[in-house]
C-alpha positions in Angstrom: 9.1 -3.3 -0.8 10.0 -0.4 -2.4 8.0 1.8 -5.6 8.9 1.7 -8.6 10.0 5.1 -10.1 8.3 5.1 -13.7 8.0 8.2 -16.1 6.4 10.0 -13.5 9.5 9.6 -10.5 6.9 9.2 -7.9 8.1 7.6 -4.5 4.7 6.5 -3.5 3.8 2.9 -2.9 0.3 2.2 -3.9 -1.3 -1.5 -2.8 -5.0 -2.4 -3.5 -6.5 -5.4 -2.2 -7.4 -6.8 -5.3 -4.7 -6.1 -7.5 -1.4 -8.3 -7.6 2.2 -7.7 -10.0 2.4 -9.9 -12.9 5.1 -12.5 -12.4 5.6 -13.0 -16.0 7.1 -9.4 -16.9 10.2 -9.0 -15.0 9.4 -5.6 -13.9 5.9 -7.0 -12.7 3.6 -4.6 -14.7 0.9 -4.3 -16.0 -1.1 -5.2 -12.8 -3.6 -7.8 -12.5 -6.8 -7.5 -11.1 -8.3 -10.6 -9.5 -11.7 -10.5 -7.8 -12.1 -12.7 -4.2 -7.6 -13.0 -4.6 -6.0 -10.8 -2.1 -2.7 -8.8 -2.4 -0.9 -10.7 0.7 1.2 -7.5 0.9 -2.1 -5.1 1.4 -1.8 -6.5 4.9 2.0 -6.9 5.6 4.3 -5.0 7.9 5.6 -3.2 4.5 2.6 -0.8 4.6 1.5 1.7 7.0 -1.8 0.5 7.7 -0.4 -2.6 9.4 2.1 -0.9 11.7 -0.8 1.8 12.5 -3.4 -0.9 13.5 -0.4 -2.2 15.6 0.3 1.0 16.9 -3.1 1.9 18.1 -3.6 -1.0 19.9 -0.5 -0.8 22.0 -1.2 2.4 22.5 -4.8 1.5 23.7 -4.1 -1.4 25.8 -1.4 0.6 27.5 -3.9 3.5 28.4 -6.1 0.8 29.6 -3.9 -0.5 32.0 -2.8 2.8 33.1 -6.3 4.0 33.7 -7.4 0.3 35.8 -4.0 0.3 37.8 -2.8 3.7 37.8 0.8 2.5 37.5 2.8 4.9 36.2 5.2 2.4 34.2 2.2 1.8 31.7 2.0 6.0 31.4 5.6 6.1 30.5 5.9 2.8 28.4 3.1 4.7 26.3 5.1 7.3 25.5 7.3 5.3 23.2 5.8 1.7 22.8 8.7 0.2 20.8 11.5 0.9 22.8 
């Protein structure tokens, strides 16, 4: 998923919950807004919020374990997660 560069060249990516692309325009503005309809992508791993939620709980549940087992593989693997 990638922005679209309009008049104003912005590279930001801007997803509301309630607010979806138009299928019938093929550049898929203007916008809709549907209340109680989510944007599926709000929530997918194309946003930061998702991979931040993800983040943080590795990142807890590794501490955890470090901190109940004092095993120093779960320090490390905490260090980078996702390698």
């Amino acid at each position: 998923m990638t922005p679209s560069l309009g008049e104003g060249k912005s590279k930001a990516l801007i997803l509301q919950a309630a607010v979806r692309i138009s299928l019938a325009s093929p550049n898929g503005l203007p916008y809709i807004r549907r209340d109680g309809v989510a944007n599926p992508d709000v929530k997918s791993d194309a946003t930061d919020a998702a991979r931040l939620v993800r983040f943080t709980s590795t990142i807890e549940t590794l501490g955890l374990a470090y901190f109940f087992t004092g095993n120093a593989a779960y320090d490390a693997k905490s260090i980078c997660p996702f390698n």
